[in-house]
C-alpha positions in Angstrom: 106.6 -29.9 150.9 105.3 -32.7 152.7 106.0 -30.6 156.2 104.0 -28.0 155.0 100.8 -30.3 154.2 101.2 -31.2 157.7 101.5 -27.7 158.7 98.2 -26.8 157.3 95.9 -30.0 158.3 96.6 -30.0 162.0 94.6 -26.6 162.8 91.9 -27.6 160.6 91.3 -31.2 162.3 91.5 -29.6 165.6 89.2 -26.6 165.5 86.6 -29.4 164.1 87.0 -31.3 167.4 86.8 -28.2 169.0 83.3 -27.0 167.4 81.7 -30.3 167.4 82.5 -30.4 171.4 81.2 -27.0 172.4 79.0 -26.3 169.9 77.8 -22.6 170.0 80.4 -22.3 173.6 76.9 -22.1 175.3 76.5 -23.7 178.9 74.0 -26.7 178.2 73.1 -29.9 180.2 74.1 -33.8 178.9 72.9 -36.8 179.9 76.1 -39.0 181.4 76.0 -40.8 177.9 76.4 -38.1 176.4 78.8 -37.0 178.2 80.6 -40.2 177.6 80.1 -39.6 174.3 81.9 -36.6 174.3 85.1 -38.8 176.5 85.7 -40.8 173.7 85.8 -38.1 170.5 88.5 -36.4 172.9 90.7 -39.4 173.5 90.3 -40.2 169.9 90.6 -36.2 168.8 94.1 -36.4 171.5 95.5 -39.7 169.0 94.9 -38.1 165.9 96.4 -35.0 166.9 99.0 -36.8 168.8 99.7 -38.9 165.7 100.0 -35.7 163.0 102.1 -33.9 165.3 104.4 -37.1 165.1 104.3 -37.5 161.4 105.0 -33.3 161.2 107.8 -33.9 163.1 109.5 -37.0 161.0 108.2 -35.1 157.7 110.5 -31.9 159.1 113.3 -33.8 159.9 113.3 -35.4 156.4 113.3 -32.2 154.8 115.9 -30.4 157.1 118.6 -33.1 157.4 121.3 -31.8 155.4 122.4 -35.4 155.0 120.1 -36.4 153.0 121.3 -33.5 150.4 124.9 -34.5 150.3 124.8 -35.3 146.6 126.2 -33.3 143.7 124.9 -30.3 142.7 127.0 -30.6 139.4 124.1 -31.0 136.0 126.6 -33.1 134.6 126.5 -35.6 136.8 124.9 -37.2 139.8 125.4 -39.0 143.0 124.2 -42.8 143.5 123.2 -44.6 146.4 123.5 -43.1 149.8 122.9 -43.9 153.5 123.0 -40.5 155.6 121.7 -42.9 158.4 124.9 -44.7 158.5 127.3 -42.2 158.1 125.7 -40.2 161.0 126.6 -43.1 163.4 130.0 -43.1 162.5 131.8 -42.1 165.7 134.8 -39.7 166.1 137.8 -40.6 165.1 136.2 -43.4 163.3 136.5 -46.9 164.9 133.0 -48.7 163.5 133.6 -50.6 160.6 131.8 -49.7 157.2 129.9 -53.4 157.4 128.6 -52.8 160.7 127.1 -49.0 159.1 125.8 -50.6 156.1 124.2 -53.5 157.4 122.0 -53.9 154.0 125.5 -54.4 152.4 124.9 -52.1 149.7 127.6 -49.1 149.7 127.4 -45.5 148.3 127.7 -45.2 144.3 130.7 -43.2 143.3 129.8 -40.0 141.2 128.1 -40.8 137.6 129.4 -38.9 134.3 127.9 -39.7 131.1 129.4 -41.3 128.3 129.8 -38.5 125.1 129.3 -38.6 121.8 129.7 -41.8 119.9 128.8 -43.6 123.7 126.0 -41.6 124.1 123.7 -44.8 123.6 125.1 -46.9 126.2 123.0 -44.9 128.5 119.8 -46.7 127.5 120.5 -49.8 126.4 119.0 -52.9 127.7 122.2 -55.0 127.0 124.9 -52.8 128.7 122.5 -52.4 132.2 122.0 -56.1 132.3 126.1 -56.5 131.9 126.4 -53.8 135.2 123.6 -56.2 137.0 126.0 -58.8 136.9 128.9 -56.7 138.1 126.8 -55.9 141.0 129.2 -57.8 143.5 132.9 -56.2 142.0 131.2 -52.4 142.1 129.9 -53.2 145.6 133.1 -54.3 146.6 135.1 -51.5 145.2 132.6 -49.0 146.8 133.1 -50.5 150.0 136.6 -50.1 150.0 135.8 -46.3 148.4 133.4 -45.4 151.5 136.2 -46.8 153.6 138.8 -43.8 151.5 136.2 -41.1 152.4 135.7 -41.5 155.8 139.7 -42.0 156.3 140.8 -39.1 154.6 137.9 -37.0 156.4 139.1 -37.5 159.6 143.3 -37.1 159.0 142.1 -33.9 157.1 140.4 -32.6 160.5 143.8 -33.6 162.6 146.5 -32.6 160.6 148.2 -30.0 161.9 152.0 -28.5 161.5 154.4 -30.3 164.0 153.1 -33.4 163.8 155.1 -36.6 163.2 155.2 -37.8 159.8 155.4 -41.5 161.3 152.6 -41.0 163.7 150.5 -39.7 160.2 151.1 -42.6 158.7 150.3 -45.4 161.3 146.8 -42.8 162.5 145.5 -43.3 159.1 146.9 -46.8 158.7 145.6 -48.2 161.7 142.1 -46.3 160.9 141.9 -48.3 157.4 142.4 -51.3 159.0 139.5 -50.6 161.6 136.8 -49.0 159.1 137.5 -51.9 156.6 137.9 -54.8 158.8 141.2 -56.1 157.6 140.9 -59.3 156.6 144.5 -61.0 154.9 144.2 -60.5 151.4 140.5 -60.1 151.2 140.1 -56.9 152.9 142.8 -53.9 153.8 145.5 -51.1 153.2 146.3 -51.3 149.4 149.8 -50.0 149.6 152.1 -48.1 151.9 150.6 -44.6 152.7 152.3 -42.0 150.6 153.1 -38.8 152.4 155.7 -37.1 150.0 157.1 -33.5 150.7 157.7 -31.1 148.4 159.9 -31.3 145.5 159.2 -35.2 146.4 156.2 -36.2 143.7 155.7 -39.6 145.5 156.6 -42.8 146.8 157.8 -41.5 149.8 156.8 -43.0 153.5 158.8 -42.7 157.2 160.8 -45.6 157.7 161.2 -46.7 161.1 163.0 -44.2 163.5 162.4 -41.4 160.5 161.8 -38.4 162.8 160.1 -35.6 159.9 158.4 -33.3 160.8 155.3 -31.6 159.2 156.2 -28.0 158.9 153.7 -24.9 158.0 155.3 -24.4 154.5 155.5 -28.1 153.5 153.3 -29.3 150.6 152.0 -32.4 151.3 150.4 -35.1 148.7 148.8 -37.9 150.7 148.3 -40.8 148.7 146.8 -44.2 150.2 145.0 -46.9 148.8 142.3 -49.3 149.9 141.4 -52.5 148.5 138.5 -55.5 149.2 138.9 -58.7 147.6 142.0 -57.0 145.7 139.8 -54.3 144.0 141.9 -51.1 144.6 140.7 -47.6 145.3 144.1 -45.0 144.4 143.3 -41.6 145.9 145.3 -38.7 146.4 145.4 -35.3 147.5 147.5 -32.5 148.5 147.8 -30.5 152.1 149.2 -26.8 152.0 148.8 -24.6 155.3 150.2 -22.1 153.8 147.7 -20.7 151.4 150.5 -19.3 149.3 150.6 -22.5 147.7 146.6 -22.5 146.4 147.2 -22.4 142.9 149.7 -25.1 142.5 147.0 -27.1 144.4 144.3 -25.8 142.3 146.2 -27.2 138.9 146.6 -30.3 139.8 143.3 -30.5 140.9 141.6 -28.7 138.1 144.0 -31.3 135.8 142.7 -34.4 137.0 138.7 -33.1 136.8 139.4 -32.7 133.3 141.4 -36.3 133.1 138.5 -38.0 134.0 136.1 -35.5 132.1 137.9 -36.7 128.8 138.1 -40.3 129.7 135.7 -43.1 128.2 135.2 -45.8 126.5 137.8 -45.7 123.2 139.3 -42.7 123.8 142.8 -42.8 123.4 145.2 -42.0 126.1 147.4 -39.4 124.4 143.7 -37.1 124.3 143.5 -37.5 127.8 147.2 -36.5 128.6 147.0 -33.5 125.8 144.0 -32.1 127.6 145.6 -32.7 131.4 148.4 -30.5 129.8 146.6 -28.0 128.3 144.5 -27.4 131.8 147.4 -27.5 134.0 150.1 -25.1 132.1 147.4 -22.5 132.3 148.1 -21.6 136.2 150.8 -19.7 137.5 151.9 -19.6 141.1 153.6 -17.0 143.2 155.8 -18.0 145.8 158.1 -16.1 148.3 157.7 -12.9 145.4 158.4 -15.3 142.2 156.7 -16.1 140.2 156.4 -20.0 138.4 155.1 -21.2 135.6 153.0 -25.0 136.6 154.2 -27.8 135.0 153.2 -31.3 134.2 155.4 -33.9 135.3 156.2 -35.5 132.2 157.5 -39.3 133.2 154.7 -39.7 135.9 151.3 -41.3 134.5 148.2 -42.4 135.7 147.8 -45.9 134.8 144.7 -49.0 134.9 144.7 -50.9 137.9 143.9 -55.0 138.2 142.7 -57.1 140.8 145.8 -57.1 143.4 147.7 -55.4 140.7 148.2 -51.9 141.2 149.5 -50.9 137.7 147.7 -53.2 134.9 149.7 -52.2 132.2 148.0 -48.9 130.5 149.8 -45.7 131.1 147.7 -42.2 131.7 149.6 -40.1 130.3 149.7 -36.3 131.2 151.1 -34.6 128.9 151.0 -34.8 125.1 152.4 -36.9 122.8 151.6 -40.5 124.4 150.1 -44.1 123.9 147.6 -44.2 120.9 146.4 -47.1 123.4 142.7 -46.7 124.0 140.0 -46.9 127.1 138.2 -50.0 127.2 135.0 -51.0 128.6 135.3 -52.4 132.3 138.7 -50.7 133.2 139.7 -49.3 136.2 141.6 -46.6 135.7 143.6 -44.2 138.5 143.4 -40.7 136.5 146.3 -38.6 138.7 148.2 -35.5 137.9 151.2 -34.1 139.5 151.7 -30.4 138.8 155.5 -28.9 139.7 157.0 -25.5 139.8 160.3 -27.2 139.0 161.6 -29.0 135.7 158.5 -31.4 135.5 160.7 -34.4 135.5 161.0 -37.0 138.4 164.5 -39.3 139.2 165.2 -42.0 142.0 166.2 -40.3 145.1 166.3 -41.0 148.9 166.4 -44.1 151.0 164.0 -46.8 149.4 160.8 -47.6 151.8 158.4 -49.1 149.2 158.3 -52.5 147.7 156.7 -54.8 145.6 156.4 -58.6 144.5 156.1 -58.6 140.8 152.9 -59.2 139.3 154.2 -61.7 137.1 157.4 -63.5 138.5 157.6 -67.1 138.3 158.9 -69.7 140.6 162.7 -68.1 141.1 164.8 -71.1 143.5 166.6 -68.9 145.8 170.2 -69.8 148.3 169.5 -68.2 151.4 167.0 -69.5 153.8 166.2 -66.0 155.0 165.2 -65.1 151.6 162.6 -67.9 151.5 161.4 -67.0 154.4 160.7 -63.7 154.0 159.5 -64.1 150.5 156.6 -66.5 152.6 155.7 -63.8 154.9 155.4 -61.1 151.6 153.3 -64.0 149.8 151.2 -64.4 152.8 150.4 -61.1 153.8 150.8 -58.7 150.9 150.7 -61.1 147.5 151.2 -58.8 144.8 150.0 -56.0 146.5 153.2 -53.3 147.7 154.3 -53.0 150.9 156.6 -50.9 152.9 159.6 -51.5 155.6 157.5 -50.4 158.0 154.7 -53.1 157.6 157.3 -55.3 157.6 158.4 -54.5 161.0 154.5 -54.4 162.5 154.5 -58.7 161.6 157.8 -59.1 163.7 160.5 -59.3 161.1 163.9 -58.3 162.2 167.1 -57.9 160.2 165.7 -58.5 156.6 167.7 -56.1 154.6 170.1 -58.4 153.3 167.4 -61.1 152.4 165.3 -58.0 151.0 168.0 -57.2 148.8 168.4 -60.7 147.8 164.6 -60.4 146.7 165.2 -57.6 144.9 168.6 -58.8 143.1 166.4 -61.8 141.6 163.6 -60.3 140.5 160.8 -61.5 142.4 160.5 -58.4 144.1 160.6 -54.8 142.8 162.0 -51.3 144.7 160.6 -48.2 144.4 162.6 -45.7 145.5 161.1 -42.0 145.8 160.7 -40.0 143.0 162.0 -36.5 143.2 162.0 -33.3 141.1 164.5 -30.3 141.5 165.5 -29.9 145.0 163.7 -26.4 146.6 160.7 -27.0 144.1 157.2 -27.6 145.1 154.8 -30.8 143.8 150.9 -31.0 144.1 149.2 -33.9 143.6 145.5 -35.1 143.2 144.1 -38.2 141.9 140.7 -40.3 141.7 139.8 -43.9 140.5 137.2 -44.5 137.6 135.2 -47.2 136.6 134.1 -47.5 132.9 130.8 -49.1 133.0 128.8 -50.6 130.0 126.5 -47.7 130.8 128.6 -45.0 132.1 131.4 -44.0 134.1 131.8 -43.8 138.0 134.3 -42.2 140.0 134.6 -44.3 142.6 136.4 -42.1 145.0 134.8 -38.8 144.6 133.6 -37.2 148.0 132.1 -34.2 149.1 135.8 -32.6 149.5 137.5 -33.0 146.4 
């Protein structure tokens, strides 16, 4: 609108200057002061017009930048703080890190659904907004790490490609995290290993080292990776098909989780949340190779609330009827994930073991063998509580750890977890998104303009 002003003043000014300069357009004689006169109204008439024309142009580039539009469209909810400025810089594949692009140190809000209902008042009240104000430092860390998610997953969506080496994936989006969020020990980096699961594999899956598998066209894909600042974790997943055969099984586990975090708030119980995942996801059907498969939710898999270096809190996300009476509180983190299968909907231990982690609560546990304590420092040192994989095990230098890993394992102080796997020849989509119970409403931290 502001262009248009602009638009319609510029003509105007300058057929005044115009007039006032040639009067009648008759020939007439000036004195020199006059005439000097005259000099100076055109140098200032050349400014003013000089100076419209640049405020037209900044005016048009406001309006037309569709950066500056990215937000949601949706009535039910809107988009928070954004920087189009920074996110423009970002280079290609990203290597600036997200402190560097938002110098201010504020970070994009995730996207804001309203409490319902009973919760409706939390909106407007004076107490709950004061209790987010001094938040302000946890959400901005957790959006930082969120921003860091987007512009990750952005760029390995625009590179993946059948034929490509799962390994090579894995360490391309790795070694991007590390870059964008300017991996700092345990105050700043990779969450947990980067799931890459295939197929009738619902997760927990990443390439050892020396795994040569391949991407193929027909693979379904559900890449899960997590990033974290000061231990606040963002859990995000999605699935890749090529093959668009595959679009509805995508589209229920999708369609699932929307309505997971739809339903979930303050005090609602979990089993509501996992009824109404259910109820979404058995609705699709999907057609593969001529046949025909009824989508199921995979009934021992669960979203779950997430802690400060701890990656499952204790609260299980059911998603399917029948769970935990257990209900939302305010303040939780929660990872709201579905997993939608064309097999039996239930998942068992399969496959060589790649991830790990120290338990959340295991005590001092004296241990025998010297390579045991040893690695057991290194996991303290650089992963904590947070899990880890074989593979980031090798990138610090250790060698030969299996036995001591065992060992770890064996005594309790550190947990496997192998892959989980449905029916072999069945398919598995998974999406999945973390949200933020505020005093005043929720925020999904991870939402982006893609899914």
């Amino acid at each position: 609108m502001a262009g248009e002003d602009l638009d319609e003043n510029i003509p105007c000014e300058e057929n005044d200057i115009v007039e006032s300069s040639n009067g009648c357009g008759e020939a007439t004689e000036q004195s020199p002061t006059v005439e000097k006169d005259e000099d100076e109204d055109k140098d200032v008439s050349k400014k003013k017009k000089k100076k419209n024309k640049s405020k037209k142009k900044k005016a048009h580039i406001e309006q037309t930048d569709p950066q500056t539009t990215s937000g949601k469209t949706d009535p039910q909810s809107t988009s928070g703080l954004t920087n189009p400025q920074s996110k423009s810089r970002q280079t290609d594949p990203p290597s600036i890190p997200i402190i560097d692009l938002f110098a201010h140190g504020e970070y994009p809000e995730g996207e804001i659904q309203q409490y319902r209902d009973d919760n409706l008042w939390r909106t407007t009240s004076e107490e709950k907004r004061e209790l987010e104000r001094l938040e302000k430092p946890l959400y901005n860390s957790v959006r930082r790490a969120a921003e860091v998610h987007r512009q990750v997953r952005k760029y390995i969506r625009s590179i993946l490609k059948p034929g490509m080496l799962m390994t090579d994936l894995c360490e391309t989006l790795e070694n991007s995290v590390r870059r964008l969020i300017s991996e700092n020990g345990l105050e700043a980096g990779i969450a947990f290993p980067t799931g890459c699961s295939l197929n009738w594999v619902a997760a927990h899956w990443t390439p050892n080292t020396g795994d040569k598998t391949v991407l193929q066209y027909d693979d379904v894909m559900k890449l899960d990776f997590g990033t974290h600042v000061d231990g606040h974790i963002v859990d995000c997943a999605f699935t890749v098909a090529f093959n668009p055969m595959f679009n509805p099984l995508l589209e229920a586990s999708r369609e699932a989780t929307n309505t997971g975090i739809k339903e979930s708030g303050i005090d609602v119980r979990l089993c509501d949340v996992g009824a109404a995942i259910q109820e979404v996801m058995e609705s699709y059907e999907v057609e593969i190779n001529g046949k025909v498969f009824q989508v199921k939710s995979i009934r021992n898999l669960n979203g779950h609330s997430i802690g400060p270096y701890q990656i499952h809190a204790g609260k299980s996300v059911p998603i399917v009827k029948g769970g935990e009476q257990t209900k939302m509180e305010e303040g939780e983190f929660f990872a709201i994930e579905t997993f939608a299968s064309t097999g039996k909907g239930y998942v068992r231990e399969d496959l060589e073991c790649s991830h790990y982690m120290k338990n959340f609560d295991a005590g001092h546990i004296p241990l025998r063998l010297p390579r045991a304590k040893q690695l057991l420092a290194t996991i303290n040192k650089n992963f904590s509580t947070l899990a880890f994989c074989r593979r980031y095990l090798d990138r610090l230098g250790e060698t030969k750890y299996l036995m001591a890993l065992k060992n770890l394992c064996d005594a309790g102080i550190v947990q496997p977890y192998p892959p989980l796997c449905d029916v072999k020849g069945s398919y598995v989509s998974q999406f999945e998104h973390s949200v933020l119970l505020r005093p005043t409403c929720k925020e999904v931290i991870s939402r982006g303009d893609d899914y």
